[in-house]
SELUMLO-368564 format. One line per field, with one value per residue: residue number from 1; residue in one letter; x, y, z of N, C-alpha, C in turn. Coordinates in nm, 2 decimals. Example, Ala and Ser with C-alpha at 12.3 -4.5 7.8 and 13.67 -1.06 7.14 Angstrom:
residues 2
nr: (1; 2)
rest: (A; S)
n_u: (1.32; 1.28)
n_v: (-0.57; -0.22)
n_w: (0.78; 0.71)
ca_u: (1.23; 1.37)
ca_v: (-0.45; -0.11)
ca_w: (0.78; 0.71)
c_u: (1.32; 1.29)
c_v: (-0.33; 0.00)
c_w: (0.78; 0.79)
end
This chain:
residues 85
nr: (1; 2; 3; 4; 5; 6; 7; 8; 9; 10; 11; 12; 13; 14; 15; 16; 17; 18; 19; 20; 21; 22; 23; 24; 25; 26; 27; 28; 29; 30; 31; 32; 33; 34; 35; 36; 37; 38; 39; 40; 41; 42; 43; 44; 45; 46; 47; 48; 49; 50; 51; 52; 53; 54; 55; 56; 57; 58; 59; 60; 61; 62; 63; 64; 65; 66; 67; 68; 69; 70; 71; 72; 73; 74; 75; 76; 77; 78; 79; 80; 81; 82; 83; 84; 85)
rest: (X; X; X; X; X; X; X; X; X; X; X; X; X; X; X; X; X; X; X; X; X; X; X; X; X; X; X; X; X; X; X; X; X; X; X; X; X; X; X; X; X; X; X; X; X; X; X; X; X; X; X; X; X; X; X; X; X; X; X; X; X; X; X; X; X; X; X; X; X; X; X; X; X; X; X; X; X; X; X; X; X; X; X; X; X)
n_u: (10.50; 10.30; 10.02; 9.71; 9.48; 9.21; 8.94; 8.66; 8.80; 9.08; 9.40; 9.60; 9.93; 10.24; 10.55; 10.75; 11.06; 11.19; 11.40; 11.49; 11.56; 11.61; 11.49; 11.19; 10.83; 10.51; 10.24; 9.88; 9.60; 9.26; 9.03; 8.71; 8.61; 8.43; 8.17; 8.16; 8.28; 8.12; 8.00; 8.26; 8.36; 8.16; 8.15; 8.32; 8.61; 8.55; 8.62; 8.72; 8.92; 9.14; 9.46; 9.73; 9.91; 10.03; 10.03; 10.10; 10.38; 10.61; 10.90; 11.05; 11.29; 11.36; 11.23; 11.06; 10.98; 10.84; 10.62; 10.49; 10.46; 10.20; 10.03; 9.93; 9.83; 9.59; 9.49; 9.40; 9.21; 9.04; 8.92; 8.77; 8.49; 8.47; 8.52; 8.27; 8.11)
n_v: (7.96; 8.20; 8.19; 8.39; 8.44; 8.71; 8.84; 8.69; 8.56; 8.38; 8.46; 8.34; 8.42; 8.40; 8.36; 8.38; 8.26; 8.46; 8.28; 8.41; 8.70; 8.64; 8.79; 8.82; 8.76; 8.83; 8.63; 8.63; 8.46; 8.44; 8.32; 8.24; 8.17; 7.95; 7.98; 7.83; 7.51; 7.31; 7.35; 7.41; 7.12; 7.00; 7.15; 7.30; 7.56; 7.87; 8.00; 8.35; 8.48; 8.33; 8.18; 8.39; 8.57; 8.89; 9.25; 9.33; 9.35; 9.38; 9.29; 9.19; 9.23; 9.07; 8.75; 8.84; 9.10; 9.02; 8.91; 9.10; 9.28; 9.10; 9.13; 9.34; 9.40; 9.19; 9.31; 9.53; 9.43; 9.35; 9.53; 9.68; 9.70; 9.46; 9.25; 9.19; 9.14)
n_w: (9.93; 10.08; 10.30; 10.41; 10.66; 10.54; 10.71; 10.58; 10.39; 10.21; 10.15; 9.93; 9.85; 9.68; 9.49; 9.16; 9.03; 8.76; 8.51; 8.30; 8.40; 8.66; 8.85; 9.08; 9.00; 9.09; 9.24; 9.28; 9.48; 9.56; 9.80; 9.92; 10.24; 10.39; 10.66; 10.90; 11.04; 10.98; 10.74; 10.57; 10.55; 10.39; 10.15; 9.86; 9.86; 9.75; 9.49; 9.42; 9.32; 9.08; 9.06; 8.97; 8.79; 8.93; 8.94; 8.71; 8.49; 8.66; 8.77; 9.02; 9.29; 9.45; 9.61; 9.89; 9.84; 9.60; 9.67; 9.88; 9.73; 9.60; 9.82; 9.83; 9.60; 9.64; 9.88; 9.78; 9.58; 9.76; 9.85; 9.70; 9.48; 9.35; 9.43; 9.62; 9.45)
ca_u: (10.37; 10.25; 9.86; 9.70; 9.32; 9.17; 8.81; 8.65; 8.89; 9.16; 9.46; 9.74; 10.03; 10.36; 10.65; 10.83; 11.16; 11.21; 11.50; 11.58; 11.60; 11.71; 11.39; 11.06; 10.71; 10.42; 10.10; 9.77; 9.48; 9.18; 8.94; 8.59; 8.62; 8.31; 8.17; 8.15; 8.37; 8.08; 8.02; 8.39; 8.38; 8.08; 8.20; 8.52; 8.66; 8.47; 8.78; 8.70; 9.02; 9.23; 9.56; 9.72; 10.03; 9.98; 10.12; 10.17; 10.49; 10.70; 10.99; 11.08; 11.41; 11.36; 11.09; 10.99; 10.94; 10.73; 10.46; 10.49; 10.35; 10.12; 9.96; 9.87; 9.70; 9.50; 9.44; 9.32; 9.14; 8.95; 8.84; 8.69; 8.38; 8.47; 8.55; 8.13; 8.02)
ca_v: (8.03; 8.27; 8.21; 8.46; 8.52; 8.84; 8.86; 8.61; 8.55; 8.34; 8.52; 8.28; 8.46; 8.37; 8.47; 8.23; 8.31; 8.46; 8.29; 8.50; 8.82; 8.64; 8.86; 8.74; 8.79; 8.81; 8.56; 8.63; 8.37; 8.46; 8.23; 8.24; 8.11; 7.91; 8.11; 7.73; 7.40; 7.21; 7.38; 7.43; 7.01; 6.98; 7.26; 7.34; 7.74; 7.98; 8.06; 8.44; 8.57; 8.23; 8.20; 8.47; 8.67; 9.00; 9.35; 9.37; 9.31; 9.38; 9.19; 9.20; 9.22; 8.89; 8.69; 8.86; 9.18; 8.96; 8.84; 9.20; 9.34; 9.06; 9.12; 9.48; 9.40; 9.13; 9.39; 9.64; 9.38; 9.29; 9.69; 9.73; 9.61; 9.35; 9.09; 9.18; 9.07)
ca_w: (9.92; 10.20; 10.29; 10.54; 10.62; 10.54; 10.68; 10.53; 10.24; 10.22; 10.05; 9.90; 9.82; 9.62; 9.41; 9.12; 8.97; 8.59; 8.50; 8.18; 8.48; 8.79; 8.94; 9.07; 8.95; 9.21; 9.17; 9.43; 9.47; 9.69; 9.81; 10.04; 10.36; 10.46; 10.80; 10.99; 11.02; 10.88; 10.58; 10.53; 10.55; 10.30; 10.03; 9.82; 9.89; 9.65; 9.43; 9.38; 9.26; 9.08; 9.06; 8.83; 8.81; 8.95; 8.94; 8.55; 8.43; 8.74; 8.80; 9.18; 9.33; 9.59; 9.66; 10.00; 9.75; 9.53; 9.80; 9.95; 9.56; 9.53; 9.92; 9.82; 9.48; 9.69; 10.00; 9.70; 9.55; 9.87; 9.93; 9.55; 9.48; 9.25; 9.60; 9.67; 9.28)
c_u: (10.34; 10.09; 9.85; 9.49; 9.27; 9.02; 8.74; 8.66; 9.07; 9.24; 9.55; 9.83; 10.19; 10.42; 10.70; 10.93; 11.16; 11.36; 11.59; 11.63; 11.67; 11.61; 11.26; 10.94; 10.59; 10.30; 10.02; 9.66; 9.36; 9.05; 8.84; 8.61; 8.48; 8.30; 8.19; 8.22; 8.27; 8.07; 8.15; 8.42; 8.32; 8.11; 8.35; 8.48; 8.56; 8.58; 8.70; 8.81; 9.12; 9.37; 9.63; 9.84; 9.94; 10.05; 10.24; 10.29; 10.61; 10.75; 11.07; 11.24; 11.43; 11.24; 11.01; 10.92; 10.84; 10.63; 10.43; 10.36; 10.21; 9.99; 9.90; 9.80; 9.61; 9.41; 9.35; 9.22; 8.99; 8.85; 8.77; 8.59; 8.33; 8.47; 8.38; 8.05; 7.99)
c_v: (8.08; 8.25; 8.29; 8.48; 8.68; 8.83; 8.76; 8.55; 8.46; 8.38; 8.42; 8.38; 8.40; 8.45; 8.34; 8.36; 8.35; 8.41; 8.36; 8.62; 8.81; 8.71; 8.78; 8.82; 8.73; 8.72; 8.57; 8.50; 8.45; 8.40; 8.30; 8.15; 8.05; 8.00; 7.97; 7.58; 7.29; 7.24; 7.40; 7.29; 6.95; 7.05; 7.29; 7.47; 7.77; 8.05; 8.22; 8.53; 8.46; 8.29; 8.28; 8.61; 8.84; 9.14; 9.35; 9.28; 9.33; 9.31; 9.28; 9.18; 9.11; 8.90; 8.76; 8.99; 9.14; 8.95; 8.98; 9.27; 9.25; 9.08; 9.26; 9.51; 9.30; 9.20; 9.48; 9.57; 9.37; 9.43; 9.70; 9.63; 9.48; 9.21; 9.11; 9.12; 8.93)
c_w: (10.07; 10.19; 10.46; 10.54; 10.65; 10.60; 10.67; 10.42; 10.29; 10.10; 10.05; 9.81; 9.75; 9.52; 9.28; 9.08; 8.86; 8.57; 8.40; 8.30; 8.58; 8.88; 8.96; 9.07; 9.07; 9.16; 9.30; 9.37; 9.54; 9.66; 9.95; 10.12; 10.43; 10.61; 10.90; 10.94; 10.93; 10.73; 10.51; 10.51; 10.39; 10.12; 9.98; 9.85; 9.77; 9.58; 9.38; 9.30; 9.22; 9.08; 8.95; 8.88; 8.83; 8.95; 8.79; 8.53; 8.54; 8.75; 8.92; 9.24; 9.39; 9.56; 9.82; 9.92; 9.67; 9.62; 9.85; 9.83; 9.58; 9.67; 9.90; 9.74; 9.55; 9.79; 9.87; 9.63; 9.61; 9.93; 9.81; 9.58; 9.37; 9.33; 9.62; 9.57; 9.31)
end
């Protein structure tokens, strides 16, 4: 699993294997980032985007290709105004 912060969004990234294909399938998460260590002590993340295969039905050539798909539906996620709802 790749995690990176966007802003104030915590993107988790990963890939798993299909074994009927031998290819991998991308999965994004994206969480709210408390703005301060206390409230990030007191509060769980703000799951805004769970965990959830992403980029349709693709099957990925590698795993670095997977995470790559699933960081660009998260990036596009994060510009729509569905990350402000």
């Amino acid at each position: 699993m790749h995690t990176e912060v966007l802003g104030h969004y915590q993107v988790e990234l990963s890939a798993r294997q299909i074994i009927d294909h031998g290819g991998w399938a991308a999965f994004a998460a994206i969480r709210a980032v408390p703005d301060d260590e206390a409230r990030a002590a007191d509060a769980a993340q703000a799951t805004i985007f769970p965990t959830q295969r992403v980029v349709g039905e693709t099957i990925f050539a590698s795993e670095e290709a997977a995470i790559a798909g699933a960081r660009r539906v998260a990036i596009a996620f994060l510009q729509s105004d569905r990350a402000r709802a």
